[in-house]
N, C-alpha and C positions, 0 to 999 in steps of 0.2 A: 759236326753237322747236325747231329742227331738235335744236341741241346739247343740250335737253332733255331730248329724247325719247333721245338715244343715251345719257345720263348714268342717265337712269331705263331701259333696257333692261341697261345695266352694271350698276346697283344689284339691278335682279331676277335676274340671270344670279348675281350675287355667292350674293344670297339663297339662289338654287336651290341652286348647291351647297354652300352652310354645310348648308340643311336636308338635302340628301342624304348630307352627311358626318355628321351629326348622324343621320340615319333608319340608314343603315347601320352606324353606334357601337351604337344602341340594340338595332337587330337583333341584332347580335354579342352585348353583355351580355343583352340577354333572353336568348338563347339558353342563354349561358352558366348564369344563375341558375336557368331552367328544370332544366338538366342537375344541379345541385348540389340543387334541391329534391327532382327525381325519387330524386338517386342516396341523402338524407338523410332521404327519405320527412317532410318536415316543411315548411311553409309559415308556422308561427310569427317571426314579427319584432317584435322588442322594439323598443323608443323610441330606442334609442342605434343601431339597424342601421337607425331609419327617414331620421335622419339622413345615414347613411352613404350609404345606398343614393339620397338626395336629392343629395350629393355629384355620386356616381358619376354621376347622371344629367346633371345642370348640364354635368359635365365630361368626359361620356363620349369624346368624338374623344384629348384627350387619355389616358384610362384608355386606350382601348384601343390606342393607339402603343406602351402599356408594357407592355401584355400580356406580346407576345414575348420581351420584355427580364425579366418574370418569372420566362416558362416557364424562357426557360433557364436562366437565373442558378439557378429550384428545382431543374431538372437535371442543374445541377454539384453543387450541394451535394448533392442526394440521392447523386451518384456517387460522390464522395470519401467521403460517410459510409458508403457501403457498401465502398468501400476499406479505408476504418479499420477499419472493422468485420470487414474481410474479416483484416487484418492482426492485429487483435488475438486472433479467434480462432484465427490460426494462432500468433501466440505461446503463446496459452493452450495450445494440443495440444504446442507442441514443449516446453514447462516440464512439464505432466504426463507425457508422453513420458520427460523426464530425471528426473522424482520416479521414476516405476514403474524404470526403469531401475537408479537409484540401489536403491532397497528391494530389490532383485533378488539385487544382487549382495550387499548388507546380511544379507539372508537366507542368503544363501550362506555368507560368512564365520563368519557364527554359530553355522554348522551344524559348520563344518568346521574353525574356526578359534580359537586362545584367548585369552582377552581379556584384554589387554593391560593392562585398568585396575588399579590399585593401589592400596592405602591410604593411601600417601604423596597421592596426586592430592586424595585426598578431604581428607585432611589440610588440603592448601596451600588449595584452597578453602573449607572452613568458614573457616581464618584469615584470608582476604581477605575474604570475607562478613563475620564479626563483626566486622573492623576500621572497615567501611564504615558498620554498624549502629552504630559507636560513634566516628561523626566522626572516624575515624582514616584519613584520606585517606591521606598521603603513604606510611603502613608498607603498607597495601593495595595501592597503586601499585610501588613497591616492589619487592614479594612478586612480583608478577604480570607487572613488565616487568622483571627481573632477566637477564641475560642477553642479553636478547634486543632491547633497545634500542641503539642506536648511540650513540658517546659523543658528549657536546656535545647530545643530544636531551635534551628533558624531556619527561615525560608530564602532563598536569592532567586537570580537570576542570572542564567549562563549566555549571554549574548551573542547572538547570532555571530558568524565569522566573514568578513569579507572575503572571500577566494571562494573559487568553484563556482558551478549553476546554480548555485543558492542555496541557502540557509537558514534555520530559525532557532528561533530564541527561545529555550529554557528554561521553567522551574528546578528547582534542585533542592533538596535539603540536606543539612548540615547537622549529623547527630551528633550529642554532645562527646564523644569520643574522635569528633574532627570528620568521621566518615562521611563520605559525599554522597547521594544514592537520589536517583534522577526519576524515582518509583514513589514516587512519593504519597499518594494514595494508601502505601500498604503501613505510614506512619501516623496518618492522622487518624482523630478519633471526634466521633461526631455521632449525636444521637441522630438515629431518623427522623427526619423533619420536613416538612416545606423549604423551612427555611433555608436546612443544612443542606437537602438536595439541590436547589438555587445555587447557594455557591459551591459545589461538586459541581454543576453545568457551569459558571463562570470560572472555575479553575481549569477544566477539563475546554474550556475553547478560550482563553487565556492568551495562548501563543500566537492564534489570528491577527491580536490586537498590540500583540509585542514587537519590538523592531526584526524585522525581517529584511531576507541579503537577495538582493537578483530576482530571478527566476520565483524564487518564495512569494514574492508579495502578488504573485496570485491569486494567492489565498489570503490577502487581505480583508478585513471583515469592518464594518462598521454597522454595529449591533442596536438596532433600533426596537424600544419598548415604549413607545406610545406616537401614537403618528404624532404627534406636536414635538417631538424627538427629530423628525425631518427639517422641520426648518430652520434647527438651528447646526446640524450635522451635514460634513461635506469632506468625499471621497479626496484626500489627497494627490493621489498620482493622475486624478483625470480632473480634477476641479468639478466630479460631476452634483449639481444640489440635487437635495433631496425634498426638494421643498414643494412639488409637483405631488409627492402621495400625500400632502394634506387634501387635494382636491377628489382624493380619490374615494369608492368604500368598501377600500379594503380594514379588516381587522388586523391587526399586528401585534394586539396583548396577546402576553407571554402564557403559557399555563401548564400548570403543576395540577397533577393529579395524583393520588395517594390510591393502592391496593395493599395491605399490608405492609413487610418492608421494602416495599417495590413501586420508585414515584417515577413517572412519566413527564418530562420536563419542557413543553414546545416553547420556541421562540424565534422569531426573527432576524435577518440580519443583513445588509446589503452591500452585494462584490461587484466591483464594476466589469467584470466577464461574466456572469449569471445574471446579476438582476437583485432585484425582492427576493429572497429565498425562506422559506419556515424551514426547521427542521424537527426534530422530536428525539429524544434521545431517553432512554430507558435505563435508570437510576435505580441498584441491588445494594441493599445493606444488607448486612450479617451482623447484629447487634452496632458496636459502635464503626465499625469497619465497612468501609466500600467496596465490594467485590467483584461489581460487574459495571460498566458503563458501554451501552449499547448507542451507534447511530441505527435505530430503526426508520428513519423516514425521512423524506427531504422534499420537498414544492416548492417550483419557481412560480411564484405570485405573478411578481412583473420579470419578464426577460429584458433582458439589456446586457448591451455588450458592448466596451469603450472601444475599441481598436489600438488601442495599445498595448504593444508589444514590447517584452526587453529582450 
């Protein structure tokens, strides 16, 4: 009798506290849900939150042991995303920082200085352009890494892939140990130049004019260096001429400027989703090495917009 009675005082004792652990769980999530009604002004619960919330109740001692493990765990993650966050807009301020800076000094040159582009320049790139327009890879390549490749390198092209929302087409080079390296800037060697900076801007936009898959030819380019370039030039995917900006006065020569090893490259070129566009782009040697290639600036001349869609 005795061992009974103490078996059955253990069982209630157990009892008492499951339900006090169980009463003060529920307490806490009441609480809690109260606080998220007031703060959502809403008492509405669908069928799938009656479940949920039938869950939560069954198993509240354990909910609320994970609470804390929540809170903080949302804690951290809110803290790093505000880090990110914090970081990304300071990237963002110190790139427009260097864009306004670059245009600065851009404007300056311009004012003060003469430009440097020639005809010959225009020259060499219509003849890479057409060559490219007319499957004539190797004489484009050619044309463009003359000079200024290392021997034993080869230059190609990795061509776009049919599959997915699109895709584009590839410079690549080939060191003479077979190795493939798609960085190719950090292999050529080129003295600071007018000239050499020209084609660092025709390599470096290159792929606009290279076959492109889908969604890519977006950013199709048909690169216009002298308006008598209009009327013989015309947008493939929209048949649109360009033969209207001969009547126009607007300017479209290209121009190079020189500060040290540091050339400022503007030119033109025309997208049938933008229009006319100039861009300007900020051209870093370090002896015979290119180290930095900046888009600092971009003006829609003419807008224009095809309506076609892929």
């Amino acid at each position: 009798m005795f061992n009974f009675v103490r078996h059955f005082i253990k069982k209630v004792s157990f009892m008492a506290i499951l339900l006090w652990i169980y009463g003060c769980s529920w307490a806490i999530l009441g609480a809690i849900y109260l606080f998220a009604v007031i703060k959502k002004r809403t008492a509405e619960v669908d069928r799938e939150s009656i479940w949920f919330l039938l869950a939560v109740f069954l198993f509240a001692p354990i909910v609320v042991l994970c609470i804390p493990y929540i809170l903080i765990s949302g804690h951290i993650k809110n803290k790093k995303a505000k880090i990110r966050a914090a970081e990304y807009e300071l990237r963002e301020q110190q790139e427009k920082e260097r864009r306004e800076l670059a245009k600065k000094y851009y404007i300056e040159l311009v004012a003060n200085c003469d430009n440097l582009f020639n005809e010959n320049y225009a020259t060499l790139a219509n003849s890479i352009h057409e060559g490219i327009e007319s499957e004539r890879y190797d004489d484009s390549l050619n044309q463009l890494f003359d000079e200024i490749l290392p021997d034993g390198y080869k230059i190609d092209v990795d061509f776009c892939k049919d599959y997915g929302h699109g895709d584009e087409s590839k410079l690549y080079i080939e060191m003479p140990d077979g190795v493939y390296d798609y960085d190719i800037f950090a292999h050529l060697q080129m003295e600071p130049s007018p000239k050499n900076a020209w084609k660092v801007y025709l390599i470096h936009t290159l792929w606009h004019v290279l076959p492109l898959w889908w969604h890519s030819n977006y950013d199709r380019r048909v690169f216009l260096f002298d308006i008598e370039d209009s009327l013989s030039k015309t947008m493939s995917f929209s048949n649109t001429s360009l033969a209207f900006l001969k009547e126009s006065s607007l300017d479209i020569t290209p121009e190079i400027f020189q500060k040290d090893n540091i050339f400022y490259v503007s030119s033109c070129y025309w997208n049938d989703w933008s229009g006319l566009v100039r861009e300007c782009i900020k051209i870093t040697f370090d002896g015979p090495n290119v180290v930095e290639i900046e888009n600092f600036h971009r003006e829609v001349l003419f807008e224009h917009k095809c309506g076609l869609r892929f």
